[in-house]
PAKOLSE-965173 format. One record per residue: residue number from 1; x, y, z of N, C-alpha, C, CB in turn. Coordinates in pm, 1 decimal. Atoms other than C-alpha are relative to their C-alpha. Glycine has a CB too. Example, Ala and Ser with C-alpha at 12.3 -4.5 7.8 and 13.67 -1.06 7.14 Angstrom:
# residues 2
ATOM    nr       n.xx       n.yy       n.zz      ca.xx      ca.yy      ca.zz       c.xx       c.yy       c.zz      cb.xx      cb.yy      cb.zz
ATOM     1       89.0     -119.0        0.0     1230.0     -450.0      780.0       90.0      120.0        0.0      -99.2        2.7      124.6
ATOM     2      -82.0     -119.0       -6.0     1367.0     -106.0      714.0      -77.0      109.0       73.0       41.4       46.2     -141.5
//
This chain:
# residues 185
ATOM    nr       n.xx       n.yy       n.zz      ca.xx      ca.yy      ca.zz       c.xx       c.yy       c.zz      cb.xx      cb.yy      cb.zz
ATOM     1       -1.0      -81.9      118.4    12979.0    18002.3    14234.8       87.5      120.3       27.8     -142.9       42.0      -41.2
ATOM     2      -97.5     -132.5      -19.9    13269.2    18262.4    14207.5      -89.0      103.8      -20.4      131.3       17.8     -105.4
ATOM     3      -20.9     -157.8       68.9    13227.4    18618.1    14167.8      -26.8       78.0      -87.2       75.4       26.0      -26.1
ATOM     4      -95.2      -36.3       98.6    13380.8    18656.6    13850.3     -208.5      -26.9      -92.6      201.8     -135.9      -35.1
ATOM     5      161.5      -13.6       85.5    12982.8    18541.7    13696.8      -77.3      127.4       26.3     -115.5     -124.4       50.9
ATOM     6      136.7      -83.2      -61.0    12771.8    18826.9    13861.8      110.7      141.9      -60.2      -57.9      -20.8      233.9
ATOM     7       12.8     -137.8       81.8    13025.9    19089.5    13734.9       45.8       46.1     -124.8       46.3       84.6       61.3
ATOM     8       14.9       13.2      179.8    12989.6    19084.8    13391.8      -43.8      109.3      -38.4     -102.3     -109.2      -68.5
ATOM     9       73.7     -131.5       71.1    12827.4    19370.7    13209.8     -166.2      -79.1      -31.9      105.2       62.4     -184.4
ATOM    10      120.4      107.0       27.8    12595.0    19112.9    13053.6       58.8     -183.2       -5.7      -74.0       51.8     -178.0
ATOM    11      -57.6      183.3       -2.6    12636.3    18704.2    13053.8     -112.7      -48.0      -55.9       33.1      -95.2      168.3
ATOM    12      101.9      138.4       34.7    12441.0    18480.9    12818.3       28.8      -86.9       83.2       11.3      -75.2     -139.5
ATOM    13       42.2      148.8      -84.6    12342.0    18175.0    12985.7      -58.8      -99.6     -105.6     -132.7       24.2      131.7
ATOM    14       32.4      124.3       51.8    12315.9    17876.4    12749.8       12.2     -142.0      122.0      106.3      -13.1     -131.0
ATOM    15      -34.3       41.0      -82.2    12243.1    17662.0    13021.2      -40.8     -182.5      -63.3      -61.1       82.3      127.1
ATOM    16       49.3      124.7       46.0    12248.6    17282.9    12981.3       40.6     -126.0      163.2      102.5      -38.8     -180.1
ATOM    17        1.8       28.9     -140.7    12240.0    17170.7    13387.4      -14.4     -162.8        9.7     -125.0       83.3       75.4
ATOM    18      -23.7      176.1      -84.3    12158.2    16791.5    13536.6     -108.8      -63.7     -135.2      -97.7      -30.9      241.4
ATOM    19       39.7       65.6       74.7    11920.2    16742.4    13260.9       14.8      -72.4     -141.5      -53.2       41.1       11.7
ATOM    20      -40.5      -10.4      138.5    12072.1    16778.4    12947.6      172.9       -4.4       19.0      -68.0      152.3      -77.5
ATOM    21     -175.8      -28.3      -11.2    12452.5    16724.6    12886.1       68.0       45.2     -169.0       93.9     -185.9       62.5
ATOM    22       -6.2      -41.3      151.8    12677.4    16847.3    12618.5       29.0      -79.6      -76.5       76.6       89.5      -34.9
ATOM    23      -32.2       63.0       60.7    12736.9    16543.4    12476.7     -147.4       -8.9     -146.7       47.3     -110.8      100.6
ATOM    24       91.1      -39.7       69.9    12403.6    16645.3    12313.8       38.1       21.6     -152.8      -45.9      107.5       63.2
ATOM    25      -48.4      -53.0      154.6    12503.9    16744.4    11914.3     -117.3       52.4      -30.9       53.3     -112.5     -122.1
ATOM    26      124.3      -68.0       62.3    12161.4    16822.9    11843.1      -43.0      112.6       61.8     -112.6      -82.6       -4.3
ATOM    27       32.2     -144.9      -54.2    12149.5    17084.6    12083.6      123.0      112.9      -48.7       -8.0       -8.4      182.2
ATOM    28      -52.4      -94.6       62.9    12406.3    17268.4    11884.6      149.6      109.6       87.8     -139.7       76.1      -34.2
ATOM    29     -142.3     -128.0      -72.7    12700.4    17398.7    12194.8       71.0       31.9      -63.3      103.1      -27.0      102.2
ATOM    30     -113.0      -26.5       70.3    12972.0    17420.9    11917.6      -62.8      149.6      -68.5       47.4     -136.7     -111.1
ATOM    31       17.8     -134.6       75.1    12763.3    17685.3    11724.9      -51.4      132.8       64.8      -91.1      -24.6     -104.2
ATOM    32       38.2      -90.4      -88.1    12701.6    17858.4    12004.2      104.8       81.4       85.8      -81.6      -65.6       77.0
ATOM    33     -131.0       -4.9      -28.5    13095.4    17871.6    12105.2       26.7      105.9     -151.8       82.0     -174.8       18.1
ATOM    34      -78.5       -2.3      100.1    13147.7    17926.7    11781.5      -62.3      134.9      -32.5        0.0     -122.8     -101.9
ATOM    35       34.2      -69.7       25.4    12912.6    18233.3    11737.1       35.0      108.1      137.7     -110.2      -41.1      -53.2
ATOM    36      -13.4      -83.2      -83.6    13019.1    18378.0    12052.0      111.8       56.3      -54.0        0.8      -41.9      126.6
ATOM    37     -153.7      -25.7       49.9    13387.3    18392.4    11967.1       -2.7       67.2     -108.4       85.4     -119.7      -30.4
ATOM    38      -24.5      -67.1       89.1    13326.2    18562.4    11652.7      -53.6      137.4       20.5      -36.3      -61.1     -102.2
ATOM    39       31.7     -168.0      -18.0    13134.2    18851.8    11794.1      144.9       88.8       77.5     -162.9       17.8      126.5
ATOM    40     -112.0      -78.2      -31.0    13426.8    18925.2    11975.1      -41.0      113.1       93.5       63.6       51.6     -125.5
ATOM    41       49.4     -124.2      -93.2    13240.9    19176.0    12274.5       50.8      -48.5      159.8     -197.5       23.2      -10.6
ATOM    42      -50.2       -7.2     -134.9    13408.8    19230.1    12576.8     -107.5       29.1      121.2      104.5      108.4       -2.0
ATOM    43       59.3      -13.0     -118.0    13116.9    19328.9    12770.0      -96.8     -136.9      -40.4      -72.3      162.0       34.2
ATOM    44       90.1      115.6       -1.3    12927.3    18981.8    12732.4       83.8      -92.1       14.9      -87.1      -24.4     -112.1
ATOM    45      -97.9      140.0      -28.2    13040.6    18636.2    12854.7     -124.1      -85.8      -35.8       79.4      -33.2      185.7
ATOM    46       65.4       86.5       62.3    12903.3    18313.5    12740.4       -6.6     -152.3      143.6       94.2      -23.7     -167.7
ATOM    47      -11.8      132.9     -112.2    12821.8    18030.2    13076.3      -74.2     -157.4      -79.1     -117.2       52.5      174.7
ATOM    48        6.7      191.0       48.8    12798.0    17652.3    12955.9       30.2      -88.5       95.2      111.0      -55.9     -116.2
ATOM    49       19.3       74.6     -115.3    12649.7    17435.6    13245.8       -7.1     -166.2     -100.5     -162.5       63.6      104.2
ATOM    50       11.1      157.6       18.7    12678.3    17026.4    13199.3      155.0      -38.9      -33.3     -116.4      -49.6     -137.4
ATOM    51     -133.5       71.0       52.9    12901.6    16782.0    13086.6      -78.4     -130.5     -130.6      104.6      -95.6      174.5
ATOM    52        2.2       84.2       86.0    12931.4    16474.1    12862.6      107.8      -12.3      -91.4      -98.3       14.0      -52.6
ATOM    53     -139.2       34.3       83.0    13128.5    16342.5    12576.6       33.6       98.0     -111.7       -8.8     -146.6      -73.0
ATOM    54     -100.5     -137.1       40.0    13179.9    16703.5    12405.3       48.9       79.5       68.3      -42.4       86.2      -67.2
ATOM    55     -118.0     -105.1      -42.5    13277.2    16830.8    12685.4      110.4       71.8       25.9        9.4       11.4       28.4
ATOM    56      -94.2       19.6      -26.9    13613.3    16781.5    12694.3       54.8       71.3     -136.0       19.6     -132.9       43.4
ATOM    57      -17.3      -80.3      152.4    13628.7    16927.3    12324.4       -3.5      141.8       32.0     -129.2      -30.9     -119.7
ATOM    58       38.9     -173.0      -20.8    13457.8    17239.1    12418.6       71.9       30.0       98.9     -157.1       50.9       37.6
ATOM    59      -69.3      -70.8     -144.9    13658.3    17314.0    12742.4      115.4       71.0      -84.0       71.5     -129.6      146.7
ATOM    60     -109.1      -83.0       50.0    13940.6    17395.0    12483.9       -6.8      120.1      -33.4       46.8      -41.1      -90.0
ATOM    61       45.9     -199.1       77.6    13721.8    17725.4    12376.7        0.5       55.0      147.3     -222.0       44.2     -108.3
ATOM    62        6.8       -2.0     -115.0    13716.2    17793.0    12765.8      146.8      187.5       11.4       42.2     -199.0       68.2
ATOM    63      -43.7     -131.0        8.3    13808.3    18216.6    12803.9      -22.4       38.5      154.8      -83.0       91.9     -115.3
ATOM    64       52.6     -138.6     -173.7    13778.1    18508.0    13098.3     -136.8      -50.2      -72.6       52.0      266.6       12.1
ATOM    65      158.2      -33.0       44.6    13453.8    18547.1    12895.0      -47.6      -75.3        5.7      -45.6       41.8     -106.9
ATOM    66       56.8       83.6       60.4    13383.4    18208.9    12806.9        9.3      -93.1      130.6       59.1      -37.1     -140.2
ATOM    67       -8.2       87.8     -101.6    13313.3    17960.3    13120.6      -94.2     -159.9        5.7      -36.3       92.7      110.3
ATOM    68      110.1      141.4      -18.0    13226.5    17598.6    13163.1       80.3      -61.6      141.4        4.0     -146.2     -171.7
ATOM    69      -69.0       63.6     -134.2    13231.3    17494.4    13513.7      -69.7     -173.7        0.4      -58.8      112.5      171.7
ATOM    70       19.8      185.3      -48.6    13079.3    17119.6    13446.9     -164.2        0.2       41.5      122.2      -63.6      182.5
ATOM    71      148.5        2.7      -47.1    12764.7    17017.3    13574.4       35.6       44.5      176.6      -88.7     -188.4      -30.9
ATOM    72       13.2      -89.3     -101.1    12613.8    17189.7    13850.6     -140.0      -29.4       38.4       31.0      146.2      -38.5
ATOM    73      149.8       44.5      -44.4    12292.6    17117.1    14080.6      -11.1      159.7       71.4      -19.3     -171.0      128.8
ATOM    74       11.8     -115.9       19.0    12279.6    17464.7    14162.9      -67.9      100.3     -122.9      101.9       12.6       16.7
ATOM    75       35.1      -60.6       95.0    12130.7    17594.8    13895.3      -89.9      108.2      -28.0      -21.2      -68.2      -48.4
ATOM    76       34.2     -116.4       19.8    11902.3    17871.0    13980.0       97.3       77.1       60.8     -122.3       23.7       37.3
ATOM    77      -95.6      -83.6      -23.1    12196.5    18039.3    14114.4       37.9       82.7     -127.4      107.0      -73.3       54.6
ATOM    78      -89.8      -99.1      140.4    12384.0    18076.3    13757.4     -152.0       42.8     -107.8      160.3     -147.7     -131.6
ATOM    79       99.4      -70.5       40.3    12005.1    18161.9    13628.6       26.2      156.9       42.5     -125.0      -63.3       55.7
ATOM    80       34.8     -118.3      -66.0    11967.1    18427.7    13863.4      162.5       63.9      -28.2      -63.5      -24.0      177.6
ATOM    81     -158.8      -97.1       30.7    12346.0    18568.0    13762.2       13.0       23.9     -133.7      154.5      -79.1       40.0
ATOM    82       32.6      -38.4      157.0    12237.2    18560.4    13377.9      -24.6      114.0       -3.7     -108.8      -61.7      -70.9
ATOM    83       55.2      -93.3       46.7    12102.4    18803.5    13194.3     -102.4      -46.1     -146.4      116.1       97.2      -17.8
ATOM    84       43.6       88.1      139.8    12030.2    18576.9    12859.9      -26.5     -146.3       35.1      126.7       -1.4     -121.9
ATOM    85       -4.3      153.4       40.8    11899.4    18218.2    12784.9       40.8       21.4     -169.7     -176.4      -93.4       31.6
ATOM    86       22.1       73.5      179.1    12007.3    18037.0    12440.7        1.5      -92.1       -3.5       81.5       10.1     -112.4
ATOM    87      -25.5      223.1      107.4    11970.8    17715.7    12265.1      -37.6       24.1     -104.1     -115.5     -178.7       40.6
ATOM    88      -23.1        8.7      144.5    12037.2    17652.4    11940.0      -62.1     -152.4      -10.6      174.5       23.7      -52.7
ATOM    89      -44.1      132.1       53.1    11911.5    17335.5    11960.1     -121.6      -56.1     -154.6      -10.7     -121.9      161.3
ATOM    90      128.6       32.9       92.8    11773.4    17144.9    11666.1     -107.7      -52.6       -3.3       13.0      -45.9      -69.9
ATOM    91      114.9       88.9      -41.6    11526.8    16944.4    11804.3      -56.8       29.5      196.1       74.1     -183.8      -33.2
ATOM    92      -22.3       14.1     -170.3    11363.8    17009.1    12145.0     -169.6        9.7       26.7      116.3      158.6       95.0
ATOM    93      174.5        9.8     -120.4    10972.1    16944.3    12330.3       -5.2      115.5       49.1      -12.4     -114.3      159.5
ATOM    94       35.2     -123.5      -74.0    10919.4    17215.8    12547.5       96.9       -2.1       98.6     -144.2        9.3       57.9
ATOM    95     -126.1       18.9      -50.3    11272.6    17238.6    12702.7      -48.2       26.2      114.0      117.8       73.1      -47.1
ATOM    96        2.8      -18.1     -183.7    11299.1    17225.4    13112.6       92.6      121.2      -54.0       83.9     -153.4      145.2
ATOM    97      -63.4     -103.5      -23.6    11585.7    17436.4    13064.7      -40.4      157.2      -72.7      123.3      -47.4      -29.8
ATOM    98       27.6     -123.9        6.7    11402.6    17726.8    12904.5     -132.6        2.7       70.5        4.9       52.4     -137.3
ATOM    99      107.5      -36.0     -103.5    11066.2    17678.5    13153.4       87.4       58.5      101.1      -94.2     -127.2       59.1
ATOM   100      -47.8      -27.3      -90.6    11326.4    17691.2    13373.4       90.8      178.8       48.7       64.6     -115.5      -10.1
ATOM   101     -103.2     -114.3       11.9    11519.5    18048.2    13268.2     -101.3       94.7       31.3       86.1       25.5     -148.2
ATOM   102      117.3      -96.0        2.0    11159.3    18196.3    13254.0      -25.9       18.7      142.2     -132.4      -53.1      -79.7
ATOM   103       53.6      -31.8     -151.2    11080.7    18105.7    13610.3       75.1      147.9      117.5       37.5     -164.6       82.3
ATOM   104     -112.8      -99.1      -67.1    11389.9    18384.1    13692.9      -51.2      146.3     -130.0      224.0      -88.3      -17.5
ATOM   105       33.9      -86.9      101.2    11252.5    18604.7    13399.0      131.5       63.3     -117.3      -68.3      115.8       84.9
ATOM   106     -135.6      -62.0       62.8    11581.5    18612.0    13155.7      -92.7      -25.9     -146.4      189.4     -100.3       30.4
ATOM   107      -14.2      -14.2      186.7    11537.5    18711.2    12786.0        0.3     -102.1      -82.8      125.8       56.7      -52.8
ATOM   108      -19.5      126.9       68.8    11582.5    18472.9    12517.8       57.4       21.3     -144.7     -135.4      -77.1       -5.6
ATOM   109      -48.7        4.1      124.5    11773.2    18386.8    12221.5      -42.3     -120.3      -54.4      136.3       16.5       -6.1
ATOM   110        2.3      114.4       -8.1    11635.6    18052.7    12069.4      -37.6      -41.6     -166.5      -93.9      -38.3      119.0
ATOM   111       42.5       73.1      164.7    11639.3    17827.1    11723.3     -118.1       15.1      -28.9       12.9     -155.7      -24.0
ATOM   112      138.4        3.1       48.6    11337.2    17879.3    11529.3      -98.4     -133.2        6.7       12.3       37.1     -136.8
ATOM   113       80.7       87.5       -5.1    11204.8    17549.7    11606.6     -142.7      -25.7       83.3       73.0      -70.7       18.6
ATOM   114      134.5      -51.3      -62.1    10851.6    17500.1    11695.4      -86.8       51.2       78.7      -34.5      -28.9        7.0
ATOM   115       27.8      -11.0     -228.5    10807.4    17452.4    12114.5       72.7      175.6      -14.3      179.6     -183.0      170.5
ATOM   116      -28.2     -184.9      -41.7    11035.3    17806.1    12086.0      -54.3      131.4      -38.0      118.3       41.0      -35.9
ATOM   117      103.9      -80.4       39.0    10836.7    17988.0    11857.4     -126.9       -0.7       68.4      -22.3      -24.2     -118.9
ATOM   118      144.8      -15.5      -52.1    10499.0    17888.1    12057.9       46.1       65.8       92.4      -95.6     -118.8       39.5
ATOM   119      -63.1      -36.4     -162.8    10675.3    17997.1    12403.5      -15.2      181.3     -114.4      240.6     -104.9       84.5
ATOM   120      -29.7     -147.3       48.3    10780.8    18354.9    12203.2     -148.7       35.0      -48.3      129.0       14.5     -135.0
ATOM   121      121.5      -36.3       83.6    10443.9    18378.3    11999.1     -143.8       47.6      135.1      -43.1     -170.9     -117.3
ATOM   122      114.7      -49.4     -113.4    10235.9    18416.6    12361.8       26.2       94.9       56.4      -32.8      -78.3      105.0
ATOM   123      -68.1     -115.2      -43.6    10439.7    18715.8    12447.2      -67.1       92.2      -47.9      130.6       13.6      -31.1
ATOM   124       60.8     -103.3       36.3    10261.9    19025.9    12441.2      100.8      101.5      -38.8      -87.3       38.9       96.9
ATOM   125     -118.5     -110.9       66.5    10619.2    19209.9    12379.6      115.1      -95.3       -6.8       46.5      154.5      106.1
ATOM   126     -157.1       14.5       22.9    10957.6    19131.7    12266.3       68.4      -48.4      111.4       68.1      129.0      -34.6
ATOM   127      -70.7       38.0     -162.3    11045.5    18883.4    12565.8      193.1      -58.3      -67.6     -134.4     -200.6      109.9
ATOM   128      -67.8       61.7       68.4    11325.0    18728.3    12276.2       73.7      -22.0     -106.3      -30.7      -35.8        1.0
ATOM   129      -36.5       10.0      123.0    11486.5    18648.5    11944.6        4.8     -137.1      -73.5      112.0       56.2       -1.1
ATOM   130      -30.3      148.5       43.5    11482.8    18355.4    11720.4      117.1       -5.7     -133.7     -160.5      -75.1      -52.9
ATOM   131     -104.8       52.0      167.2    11724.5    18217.7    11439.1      -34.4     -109.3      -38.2      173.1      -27.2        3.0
ATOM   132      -17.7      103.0       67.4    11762.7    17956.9    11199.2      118.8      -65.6       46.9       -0.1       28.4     -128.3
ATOM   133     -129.0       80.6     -106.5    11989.4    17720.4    11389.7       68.5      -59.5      -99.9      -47.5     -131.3      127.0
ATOM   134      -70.9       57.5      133.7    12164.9    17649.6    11026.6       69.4      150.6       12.8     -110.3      -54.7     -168.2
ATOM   135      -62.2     -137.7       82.4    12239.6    18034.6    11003.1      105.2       28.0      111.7     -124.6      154.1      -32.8
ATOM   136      -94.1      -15.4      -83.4    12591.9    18103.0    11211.8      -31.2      196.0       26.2      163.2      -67.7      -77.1
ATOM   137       55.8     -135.9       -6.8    12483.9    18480.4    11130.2     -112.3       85.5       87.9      -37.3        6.9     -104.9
ATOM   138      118.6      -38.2      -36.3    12167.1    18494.3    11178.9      -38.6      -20.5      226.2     -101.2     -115.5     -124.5
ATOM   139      -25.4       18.1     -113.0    12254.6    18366.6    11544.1       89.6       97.2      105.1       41.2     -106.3      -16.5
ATOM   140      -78.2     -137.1      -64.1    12512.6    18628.3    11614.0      -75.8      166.9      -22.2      165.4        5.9      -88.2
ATOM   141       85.0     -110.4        4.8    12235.0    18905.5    11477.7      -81.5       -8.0      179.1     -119.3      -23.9     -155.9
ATOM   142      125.6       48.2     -136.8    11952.4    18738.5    11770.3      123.3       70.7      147.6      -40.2     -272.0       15.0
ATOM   143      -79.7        3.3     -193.1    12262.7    18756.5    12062.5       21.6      145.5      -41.9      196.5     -124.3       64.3
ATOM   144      -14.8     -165.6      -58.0    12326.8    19147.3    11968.6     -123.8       77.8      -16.1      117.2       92.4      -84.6
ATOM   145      189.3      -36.3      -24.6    11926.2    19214.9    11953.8        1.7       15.4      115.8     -130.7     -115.7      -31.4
ATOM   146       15.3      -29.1     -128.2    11911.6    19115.7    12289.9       51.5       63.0       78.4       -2.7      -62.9       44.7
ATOM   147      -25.6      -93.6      -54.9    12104.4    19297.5    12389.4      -83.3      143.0       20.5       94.1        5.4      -46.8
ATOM   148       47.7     -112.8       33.4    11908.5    19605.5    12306.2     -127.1      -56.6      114.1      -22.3       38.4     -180.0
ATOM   149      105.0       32.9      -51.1    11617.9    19420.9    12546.7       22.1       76.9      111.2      -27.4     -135.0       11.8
ATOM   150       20.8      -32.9     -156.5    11556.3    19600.0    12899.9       -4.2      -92.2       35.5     -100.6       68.1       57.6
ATOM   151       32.5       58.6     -129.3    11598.1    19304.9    13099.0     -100.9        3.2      109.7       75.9       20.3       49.1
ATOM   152       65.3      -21.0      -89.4    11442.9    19462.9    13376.3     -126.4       29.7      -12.2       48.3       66.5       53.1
ATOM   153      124.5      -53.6       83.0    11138.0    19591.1    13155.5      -89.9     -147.8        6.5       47.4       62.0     -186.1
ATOM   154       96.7       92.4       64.8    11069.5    19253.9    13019.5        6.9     -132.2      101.6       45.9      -35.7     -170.1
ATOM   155      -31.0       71.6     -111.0    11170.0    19010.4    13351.9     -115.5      -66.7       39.8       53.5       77.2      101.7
ATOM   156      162.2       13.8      -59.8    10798.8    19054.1    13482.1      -73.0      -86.7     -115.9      -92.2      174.0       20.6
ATOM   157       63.1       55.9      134.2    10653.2    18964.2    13140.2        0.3     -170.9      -26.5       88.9       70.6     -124.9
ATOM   158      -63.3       97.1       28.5    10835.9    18671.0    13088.1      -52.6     -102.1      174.5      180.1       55.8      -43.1
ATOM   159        8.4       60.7     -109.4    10778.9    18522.6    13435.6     -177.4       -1.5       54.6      109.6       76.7       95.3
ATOM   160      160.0      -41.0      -16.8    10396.3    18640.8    13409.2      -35.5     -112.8     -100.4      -58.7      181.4      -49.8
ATOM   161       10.5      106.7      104.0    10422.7    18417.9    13089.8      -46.3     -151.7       50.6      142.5       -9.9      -67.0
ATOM   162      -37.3      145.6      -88.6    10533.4    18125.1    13295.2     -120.5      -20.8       71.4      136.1        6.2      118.4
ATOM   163       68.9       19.2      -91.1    10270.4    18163.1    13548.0      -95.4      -48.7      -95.2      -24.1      104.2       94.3
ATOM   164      128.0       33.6       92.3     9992.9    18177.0    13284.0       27.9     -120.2      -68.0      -36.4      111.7     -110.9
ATOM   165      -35.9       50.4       88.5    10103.2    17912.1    13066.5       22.3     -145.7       68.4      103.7       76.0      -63.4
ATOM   166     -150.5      100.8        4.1    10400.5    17657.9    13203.4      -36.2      -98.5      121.7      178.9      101.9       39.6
ATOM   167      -29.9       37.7      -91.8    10368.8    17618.0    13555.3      -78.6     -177.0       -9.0      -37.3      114.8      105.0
ATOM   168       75.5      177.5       -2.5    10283.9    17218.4    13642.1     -160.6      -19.9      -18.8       24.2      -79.5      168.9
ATOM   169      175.6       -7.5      -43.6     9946.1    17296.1    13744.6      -54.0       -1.9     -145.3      -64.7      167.7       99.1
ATOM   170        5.4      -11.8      121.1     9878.3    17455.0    13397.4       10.6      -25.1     -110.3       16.4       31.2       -9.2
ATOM   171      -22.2       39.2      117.7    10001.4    17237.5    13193.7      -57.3     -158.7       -7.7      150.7       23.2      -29.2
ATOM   172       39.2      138.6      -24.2     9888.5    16942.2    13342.6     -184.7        7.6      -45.8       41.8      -46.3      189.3
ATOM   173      142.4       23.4       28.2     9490.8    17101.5    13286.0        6.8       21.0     -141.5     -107.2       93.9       76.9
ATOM   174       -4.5        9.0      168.5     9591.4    17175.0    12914.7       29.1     -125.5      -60.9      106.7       89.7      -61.0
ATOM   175       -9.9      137.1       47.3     9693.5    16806.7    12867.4     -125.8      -27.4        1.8       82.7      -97.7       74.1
ATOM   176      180.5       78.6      -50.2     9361.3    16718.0    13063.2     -120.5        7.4     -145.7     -102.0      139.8      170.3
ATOM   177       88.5      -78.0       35.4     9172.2    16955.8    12841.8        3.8     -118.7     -196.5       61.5      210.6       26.6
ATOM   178      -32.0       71.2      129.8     9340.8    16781.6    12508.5      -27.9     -155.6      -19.6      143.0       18.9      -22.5
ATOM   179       33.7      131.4      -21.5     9306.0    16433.0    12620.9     -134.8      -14.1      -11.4       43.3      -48.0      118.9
ATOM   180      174.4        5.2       10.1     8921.4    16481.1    12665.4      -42.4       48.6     -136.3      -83.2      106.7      118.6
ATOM   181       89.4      -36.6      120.2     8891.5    16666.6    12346.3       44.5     -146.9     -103.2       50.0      185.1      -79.6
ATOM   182       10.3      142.2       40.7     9033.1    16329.6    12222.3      -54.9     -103.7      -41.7       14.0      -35.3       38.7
ATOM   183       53.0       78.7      -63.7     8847.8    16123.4    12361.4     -206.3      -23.0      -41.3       53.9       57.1      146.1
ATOM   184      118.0      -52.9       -5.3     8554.3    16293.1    12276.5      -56.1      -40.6     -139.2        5.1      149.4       33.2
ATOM   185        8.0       49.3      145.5     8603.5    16256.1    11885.9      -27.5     -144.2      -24.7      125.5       27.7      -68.0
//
């Protein structure tokens, strides 16, 4: 990992690593290119981990600011050199790649869809932002919100989240817990 990531001012991290590639459409990378580029801010860069069959599309938006190095098994590295998670995507379970941004405690920008609203809705403060992953606006409002976040304020929070909530252990006795109430009916 160069350098050139860690000295940024700030760096979203839309990360889409070994699990997810961008050949994805439903996870939305174009409007996420496409909303960066129009804010037009020199102190923020935009990192886009994976590959697939848009990648080769999107490499053409490829800036100083704007970086896609491909897939990468490294991946709490360019966590830990963030400052932001996003996904836009339209459809998503309880994404690895945002359990995964939490475990490093980064911020969040994320589509209003359901799994992201529950994750944000257990937050005792402002760990985030959501949009309408239709609104190109309403997506470039959420990425200059976060900005306004302390990072360092809300890091703990967010990673306190995780513990309570996410981790394997925890989620595996909340299945348990659901399966039996199931079972029970």
């Amino acid at each position: 990992m160069g350098s050139s990531i860690c000295e940024r001012e700030r760096l979203y991290s839309w990360k889409k690593g070994c699990l997810q590639k961008l050949q994805d459409q439903e996870k939305n990378p174009d409007m996420i290119i496409r909303a960066f580029e129009e804010l037009k801010d020199d102190r923020i860069g935009l990192l886009l981990l994976g590959n697939g069959e848009l990648y080769d599309e999107l490499k053409k938006h490829e800036t100083e600011n704007l970086k896609m190095p491909g897939f990468k098994s490294n991946i709490y590295d360019y966590l830990k050199a963030s400052d932001y998670y996003i996904s836009a995507s339209d459809v998503e379970g309880l994404a690895n790649t945002l359990l995964e941004s939490m475990t490093v405690g980064l911020p969040c920008v994320l589509s209003d869809i359901p799994s992201h609203k529950e994750v944000l809705s257990k937050a005792e403060q402002t760990i985030g932002y959501t949009f309408n992953n239709k609104d190109m606006n309403g997506l470039k409002n959420a990425m200059h919100s976060i900005l306004e976040i302390d990072e360092v304020c809300v890091r703990t929070q967010i990673q306190s989240l995780f513990q309570k909530y996410y981790t394997a252990q925890k989620m595996s006795e909340s299945y348990q817990k659901a399966y039996i109430g199931l079972l029970s009916t």
